[in-house]
C-alpha positions in Angstrom: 23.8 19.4 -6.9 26.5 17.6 -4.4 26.4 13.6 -5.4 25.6 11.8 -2.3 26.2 8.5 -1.0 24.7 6.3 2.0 26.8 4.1 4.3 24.8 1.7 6.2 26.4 -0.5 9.3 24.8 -3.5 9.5 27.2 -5.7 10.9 26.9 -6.1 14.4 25.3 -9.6 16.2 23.4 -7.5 18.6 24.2 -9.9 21.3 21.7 -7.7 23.8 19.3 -8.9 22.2 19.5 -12.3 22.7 18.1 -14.0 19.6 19.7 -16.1 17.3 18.0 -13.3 14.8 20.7 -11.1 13.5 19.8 -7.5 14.9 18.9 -5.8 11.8 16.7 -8.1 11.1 14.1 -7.5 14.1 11.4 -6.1 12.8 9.5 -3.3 13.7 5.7 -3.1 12.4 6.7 -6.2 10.7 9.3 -4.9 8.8 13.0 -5.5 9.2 14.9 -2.1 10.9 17.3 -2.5 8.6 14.4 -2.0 5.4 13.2 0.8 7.4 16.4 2.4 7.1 17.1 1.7 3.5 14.0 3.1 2.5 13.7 6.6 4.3 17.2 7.1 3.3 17.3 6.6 -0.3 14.1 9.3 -0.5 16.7 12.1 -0.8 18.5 10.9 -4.1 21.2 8.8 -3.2 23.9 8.1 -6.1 25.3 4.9 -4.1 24.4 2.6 -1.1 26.6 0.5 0.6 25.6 -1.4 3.4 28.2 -3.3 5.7 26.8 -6.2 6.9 29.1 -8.7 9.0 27.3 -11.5 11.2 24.5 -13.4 9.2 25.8 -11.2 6.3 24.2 -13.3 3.5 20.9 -13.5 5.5 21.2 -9.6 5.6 22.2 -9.0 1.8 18.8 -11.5 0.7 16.6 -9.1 2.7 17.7 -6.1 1.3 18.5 -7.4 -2.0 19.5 -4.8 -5.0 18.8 -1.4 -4.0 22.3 -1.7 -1.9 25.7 -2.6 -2.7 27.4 -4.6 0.0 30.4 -4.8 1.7 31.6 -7.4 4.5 33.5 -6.2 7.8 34.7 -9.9 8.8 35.9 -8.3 11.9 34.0 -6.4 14.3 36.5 -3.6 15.1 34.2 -0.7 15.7 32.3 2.0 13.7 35.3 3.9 12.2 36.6 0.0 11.2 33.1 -1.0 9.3 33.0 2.6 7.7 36.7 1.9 6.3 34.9 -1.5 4.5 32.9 1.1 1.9 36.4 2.3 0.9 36.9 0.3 -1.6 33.6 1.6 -3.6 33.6 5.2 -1.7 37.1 6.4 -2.1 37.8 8.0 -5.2 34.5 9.9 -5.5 33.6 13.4 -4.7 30.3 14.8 -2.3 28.6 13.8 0.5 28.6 10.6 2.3 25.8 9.6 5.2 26.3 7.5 7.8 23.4 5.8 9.1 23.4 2.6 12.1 20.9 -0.2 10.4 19.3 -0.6 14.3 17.7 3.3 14.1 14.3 2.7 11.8 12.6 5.5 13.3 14.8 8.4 11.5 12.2 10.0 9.0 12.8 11.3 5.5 12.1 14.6 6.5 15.1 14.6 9.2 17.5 12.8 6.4 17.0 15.6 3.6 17.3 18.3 6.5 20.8 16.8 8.0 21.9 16.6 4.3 21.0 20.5 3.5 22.5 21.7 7.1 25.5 19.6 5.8 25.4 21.1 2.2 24.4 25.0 3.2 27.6 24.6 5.8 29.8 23.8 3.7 31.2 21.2 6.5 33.3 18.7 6.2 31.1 16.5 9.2 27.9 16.8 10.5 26.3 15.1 13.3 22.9 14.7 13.6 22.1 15.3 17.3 19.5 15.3 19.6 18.8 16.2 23.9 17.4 13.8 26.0 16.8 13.9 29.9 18.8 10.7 30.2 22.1 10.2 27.9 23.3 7.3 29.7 24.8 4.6 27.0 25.4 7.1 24.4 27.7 9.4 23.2 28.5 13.0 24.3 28.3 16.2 21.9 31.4 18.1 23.4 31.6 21.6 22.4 33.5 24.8 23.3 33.1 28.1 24.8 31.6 29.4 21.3 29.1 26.6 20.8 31.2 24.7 18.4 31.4 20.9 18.1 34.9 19.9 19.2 34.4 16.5 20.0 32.6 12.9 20.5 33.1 11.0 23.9 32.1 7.8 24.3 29.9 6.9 27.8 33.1 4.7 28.7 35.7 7.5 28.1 33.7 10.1 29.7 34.8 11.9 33.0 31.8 13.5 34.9 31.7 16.8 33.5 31.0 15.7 29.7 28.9 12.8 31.6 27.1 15.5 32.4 26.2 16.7 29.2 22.8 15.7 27.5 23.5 16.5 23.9 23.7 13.3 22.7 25.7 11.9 19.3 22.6 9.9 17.5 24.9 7.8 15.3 23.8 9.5 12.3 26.7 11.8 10.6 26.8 13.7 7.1 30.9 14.1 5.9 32.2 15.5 3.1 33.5 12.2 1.1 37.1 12.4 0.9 37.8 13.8 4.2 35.6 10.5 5.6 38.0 8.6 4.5 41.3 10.4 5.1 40.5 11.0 8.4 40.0 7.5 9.1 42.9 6.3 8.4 44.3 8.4 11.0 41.9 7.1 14.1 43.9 5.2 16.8 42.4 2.1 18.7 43.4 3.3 22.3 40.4 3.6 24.4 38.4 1.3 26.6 37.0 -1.0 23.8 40.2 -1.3 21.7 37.7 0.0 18.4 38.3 2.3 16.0 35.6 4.5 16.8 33.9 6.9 13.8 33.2 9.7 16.2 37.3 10.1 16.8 36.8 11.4 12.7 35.3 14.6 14.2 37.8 15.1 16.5 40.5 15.0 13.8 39.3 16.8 11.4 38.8 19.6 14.2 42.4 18.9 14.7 43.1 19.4 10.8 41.0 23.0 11.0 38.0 22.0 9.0 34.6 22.8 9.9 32.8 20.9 12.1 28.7 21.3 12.5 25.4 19.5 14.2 22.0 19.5 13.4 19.9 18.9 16.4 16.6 17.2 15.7 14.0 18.3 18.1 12.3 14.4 17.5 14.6 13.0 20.4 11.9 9.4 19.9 12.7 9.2 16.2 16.9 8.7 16.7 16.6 6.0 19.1 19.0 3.3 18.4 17.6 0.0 18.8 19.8 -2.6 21.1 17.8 -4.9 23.3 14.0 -6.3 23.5 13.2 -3.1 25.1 14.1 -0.2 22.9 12.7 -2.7 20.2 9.3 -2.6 22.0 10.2 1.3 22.3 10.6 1.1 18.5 7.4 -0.3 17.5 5.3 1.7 19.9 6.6 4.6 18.1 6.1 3.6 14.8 2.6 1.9 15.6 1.7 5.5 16.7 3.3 7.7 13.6 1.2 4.6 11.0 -1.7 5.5 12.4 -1.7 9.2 12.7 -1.4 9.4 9.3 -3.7 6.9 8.4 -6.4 9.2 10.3 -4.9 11.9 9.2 -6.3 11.1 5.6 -9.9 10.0 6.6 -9.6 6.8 8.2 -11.4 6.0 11.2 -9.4 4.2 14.1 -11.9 3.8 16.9 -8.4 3.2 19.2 -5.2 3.6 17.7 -3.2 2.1 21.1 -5.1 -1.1 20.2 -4.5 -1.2 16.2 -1.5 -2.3 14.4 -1.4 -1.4 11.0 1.7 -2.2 8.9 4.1 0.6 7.0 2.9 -1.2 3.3 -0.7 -1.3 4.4 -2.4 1.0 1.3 -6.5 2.1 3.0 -9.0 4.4 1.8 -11.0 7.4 3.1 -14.2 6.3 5.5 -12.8 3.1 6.6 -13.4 2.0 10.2 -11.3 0.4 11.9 -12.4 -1.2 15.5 -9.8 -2.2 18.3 -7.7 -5.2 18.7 -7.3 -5.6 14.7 -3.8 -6.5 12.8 -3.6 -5.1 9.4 0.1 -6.0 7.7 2.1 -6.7 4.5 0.8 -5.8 1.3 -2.9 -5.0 2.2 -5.6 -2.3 0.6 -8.4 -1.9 2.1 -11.3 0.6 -0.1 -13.3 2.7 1.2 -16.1 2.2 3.7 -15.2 -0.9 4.7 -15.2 -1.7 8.5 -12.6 -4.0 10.1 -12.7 -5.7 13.1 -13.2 -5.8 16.4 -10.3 -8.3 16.9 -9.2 -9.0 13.3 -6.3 -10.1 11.4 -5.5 -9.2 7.9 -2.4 -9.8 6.1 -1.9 -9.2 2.5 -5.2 -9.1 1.0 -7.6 -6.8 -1.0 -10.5 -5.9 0.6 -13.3 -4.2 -1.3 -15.5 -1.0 -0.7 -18.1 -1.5 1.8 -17.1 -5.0 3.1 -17.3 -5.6 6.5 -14.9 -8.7 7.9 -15.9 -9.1 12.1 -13.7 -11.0 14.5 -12.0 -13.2 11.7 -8.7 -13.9 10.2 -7.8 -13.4 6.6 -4.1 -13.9 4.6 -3.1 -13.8 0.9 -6.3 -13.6 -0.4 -8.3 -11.4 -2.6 -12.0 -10.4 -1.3 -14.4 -8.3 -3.0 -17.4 -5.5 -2.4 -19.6 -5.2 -0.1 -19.3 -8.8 1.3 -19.8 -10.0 4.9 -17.1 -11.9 7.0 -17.5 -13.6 10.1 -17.0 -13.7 13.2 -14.8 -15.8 13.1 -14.1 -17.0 9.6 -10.8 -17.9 8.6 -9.6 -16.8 4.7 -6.7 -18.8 4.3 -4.4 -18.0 1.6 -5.5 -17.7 -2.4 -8.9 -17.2 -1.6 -11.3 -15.4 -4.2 -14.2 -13.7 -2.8 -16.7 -12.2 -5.1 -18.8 -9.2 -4.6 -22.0 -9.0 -2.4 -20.8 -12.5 -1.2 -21.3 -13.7 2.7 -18.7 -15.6 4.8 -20.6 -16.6 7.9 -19.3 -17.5 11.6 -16.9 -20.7 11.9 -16.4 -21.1 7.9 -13.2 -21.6 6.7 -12.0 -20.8 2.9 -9.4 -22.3 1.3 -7.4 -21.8 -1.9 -10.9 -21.4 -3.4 -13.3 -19.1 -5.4 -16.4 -18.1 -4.4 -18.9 -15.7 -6.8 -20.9 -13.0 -6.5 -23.7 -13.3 -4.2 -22.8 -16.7 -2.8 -23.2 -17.6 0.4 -21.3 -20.0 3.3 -23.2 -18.7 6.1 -22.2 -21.3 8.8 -19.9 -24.5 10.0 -18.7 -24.9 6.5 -15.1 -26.3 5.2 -14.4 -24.9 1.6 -11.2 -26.1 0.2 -10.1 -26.0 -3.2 -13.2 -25.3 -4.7 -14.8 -23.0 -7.4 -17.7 -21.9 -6.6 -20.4 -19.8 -9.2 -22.8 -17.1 -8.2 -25.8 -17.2 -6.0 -24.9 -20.3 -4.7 -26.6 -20.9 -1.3 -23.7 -23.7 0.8 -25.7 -25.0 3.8 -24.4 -24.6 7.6 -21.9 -27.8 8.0 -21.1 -28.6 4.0 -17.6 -29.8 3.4 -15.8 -30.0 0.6 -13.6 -33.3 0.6 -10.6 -32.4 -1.2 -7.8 -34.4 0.5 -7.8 -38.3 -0.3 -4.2 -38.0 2.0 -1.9 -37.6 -0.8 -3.6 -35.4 -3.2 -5.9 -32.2 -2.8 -8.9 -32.8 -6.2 -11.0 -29.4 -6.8 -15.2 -29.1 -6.4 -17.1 -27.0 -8.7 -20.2 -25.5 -8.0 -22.1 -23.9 -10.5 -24.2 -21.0 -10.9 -27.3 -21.2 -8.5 -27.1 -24.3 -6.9 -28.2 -25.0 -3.7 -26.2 -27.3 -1.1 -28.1 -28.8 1.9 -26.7 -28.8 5.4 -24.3 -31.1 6.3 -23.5 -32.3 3.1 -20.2 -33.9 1.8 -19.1 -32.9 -1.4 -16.2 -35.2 -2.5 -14.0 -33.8 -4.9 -13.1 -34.0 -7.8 -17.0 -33.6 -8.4 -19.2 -30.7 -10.0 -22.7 -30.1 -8.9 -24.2 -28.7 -12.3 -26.0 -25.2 -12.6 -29.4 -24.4 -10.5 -29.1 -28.1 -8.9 -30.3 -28.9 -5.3 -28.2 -31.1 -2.9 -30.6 -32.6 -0.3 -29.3 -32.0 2.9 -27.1 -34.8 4.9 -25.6 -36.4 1.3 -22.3 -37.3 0.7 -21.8 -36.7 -3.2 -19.2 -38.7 -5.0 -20.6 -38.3 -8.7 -21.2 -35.4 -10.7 -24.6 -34.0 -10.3 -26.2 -32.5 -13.5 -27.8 -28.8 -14.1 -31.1 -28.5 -12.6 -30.9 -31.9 -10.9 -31.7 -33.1 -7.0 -29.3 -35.2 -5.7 -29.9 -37.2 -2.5 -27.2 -39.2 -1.1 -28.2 -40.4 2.1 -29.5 -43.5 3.6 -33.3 -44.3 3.4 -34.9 -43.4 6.9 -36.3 -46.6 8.5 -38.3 -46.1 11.6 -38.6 -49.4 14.4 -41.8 -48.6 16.3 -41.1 -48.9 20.5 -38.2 -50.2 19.8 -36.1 -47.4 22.1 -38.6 -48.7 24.8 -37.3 -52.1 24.7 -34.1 -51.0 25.1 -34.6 -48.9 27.9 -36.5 -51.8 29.7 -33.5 -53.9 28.9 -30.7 -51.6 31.0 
């Protein structure tokens, strides 16, 4: 088999899209479109990557991090120019060399391992990947002659009308045999409109030199779009939003509407899930089977068990088990432990805290930095103090204790196994197993005294 290799440009500022962001970075689904790249690409067995990166270059390199090697164009002199960076690492080696723009994150596998066999079964010495769309304005045109061959690529700016004309676009993406890459670079010329060396003048060249020049044309005209201001980005994650979903339905998930989901490209879920509208699912979630999500719900990178249902709440970083209950509108804040068969009621927050199997915080609860048993029953309004205003103390709860409503537990303090908190007490001592603990004021009723005080105003 031909080695193959992978250039990625990622160097350009992307001023269109006016963010102090680099472009590559944006991120589509919540994931950078440069990392969308990288990993479609190196699905088809890549020997070496080299990504160019230029403008917030080291911001770039701690994103992508090892599975590239990186070169640095410090001046940004076109396509052809960034290519000519990788020679250093490229040069002496022999096969096939892709070039991919870091800004196109919707190009699948699929269409990478097809442009590399065209390539391959060709025997080419370039290959553009191509595409025909009703409107080529901005991008560059597929010339060919009378026989159907590719003869050249013109710029939108070079163009006259007749190749304006022409609706075979150039989609940035290009398979070359190695060594003629960079031969023929060293030959393209800088006079045109933009004073770049342009990569597309390679084809042109080589067609020049006699060598064989092919295109693959994708019929997925959505999936090569290059991504340079806030609306192709929008374009972008529409796309992508839409291609998630399918195949999470595809295998057995139920999304009640998919325009109105957002699931991100990491997000691992089960067979028989349900998934209601206006809910966010990203990073590193899994989601088991039969659970139900939403309406209106945000998840991001937590486990959520079979069977549990989370309503109209917000959940990050957190681990939550089977079968429990959320919400609406809970908030699971990060390093949260939520046991099996365990309820989360409306308006509770959970903080850095564990919570066992078959407790519940069914109400108007605070739980911060606390460990709580199983079967514990936290009444509607308990907080647990855990901040004095310089350092966060945990509260344990043990197996089978009930807390009263509106009860302050302040931490550090354990309330002992099967003990009962009376409802309104602020605890400050450690309460033992099977104990009641009142910590209140006594009651004390004045008899008509409310009516003198109405008499008095």
């Amino acid at each position: 088999m031909t080695n193959r290799y992978a250039v990625i440009l990622a160097a350009g500022q992307g001023t269109r899209m006016k963010s102090k962001l680099y472009k590559v970075l944006h991120p589509v689904m919540g994931r950078p479109m440069v990392q969308h790249v990288l990993n479609q690409v190196k699905t088809v067995n890549l020997d070496e990557i080299v990504t160019v990166v230029g403008f917030g270059a080291d911001t770039v390199i701690d994103k992508i991090g090892n599975v590239s090697k990186f070169v640095v164009q410090e001046e940004q002199l076109g396509t052809g120019h960034a290519v000519q960076q990788a020679e250093e690492i490229l040069q002496d080696k022999e096969g096939t060399t892709i070039v991919v723009c870091g800004d196109t994150p919707l190009i699948t596998d699929d269409t990478y391992q097809e442009l590399f066999d065209h390539h391959e079964k060709e025997n080419a010495k370039a290959t553009i990947l191509t595409t025909k769309i009703d409107n080529p304005t901005g991008y560059g045109r597929v010339i060919r002659n009378e026989t159907g061959e590719v003869e050249r690529i013109v710029e939108q700016k070079d163009a006259n009308e007749t190749e304006l004309a022409v609706n075979e676009i150039n989609t940035g993406t290009y398979c070359f045999d190695n060594q003629a890459l960079f031969q023929a670079l060293k030959e393209v010329s800088n006079d045109n409109a933009q004073g770049e060396y342009y990569l597309p003048d390679v084809i042109e060249i080589l067609r020049g030199k006699q060598q064989k020049v092919s295109a693959f044309i994708t019929a997925n005209d959505e999936e090569t779009l290059g991504v340079n201001d806030r609306v192709a980005l929008a374009q972008a994650e529409k796309v992508m939003k839409k291609r998630i979903n399918e195949k999470h339905m595809r295998n057995g998930v139920t999304i009640i509407d998919p325009d109105h989901t957002y699931i991100g490209p990491d997000v691992i879920i089960e067979q028989d899930v349900l998934i209601h509208p206006g809910s966010i699912i990203t990073g590193e979630s899994s989601i088991k089977s039969n659970a139900e999500i939403g309406p209106h719900t945000e998840i991001a990178n937590c486990s959520i068990g079979e069977g549990t249902v989370v309503r109209q709440s917000v959940a990050n970083d957190s681990r939550i088990g089977a079968r429990v209950k959320i919400g609406p509108y809970a908030h699971i804040r990060p390093q949260a432990s939520i046991g099996n068969e365990a309820k989360i009621g409306n308006f509770v927050e959970v903080k850095k805290s564990v919570i066992g199997n078959q407790s519940k915080v069914s109400h108007l609860s605070y739980i911060g930095d606390a460990e709580i048993g199983t079967n514990v029953n936290v009444g509607c309004g308990t907080i647990t103090v855990n901040y004095d205003g310089k350092n966060k103390y945990l509260t344990t709860i043990d197996d089978d204790a009930f807390i009263g409503c509106n009860s302050n537990l302040v931490a550090p303090v354990t309330i002992g196994k099967g003990s009962f908190v009376a409802a309104g007490s602020t605890i400050t001592k450690d309460v033992p197993k099977d104990s009641l603990s009142v910590g209140r004021a006594r009651q004390e009723n004045k008899e008509g005294y409310a009516k003198r005080l109405k008499n008095r105003k």
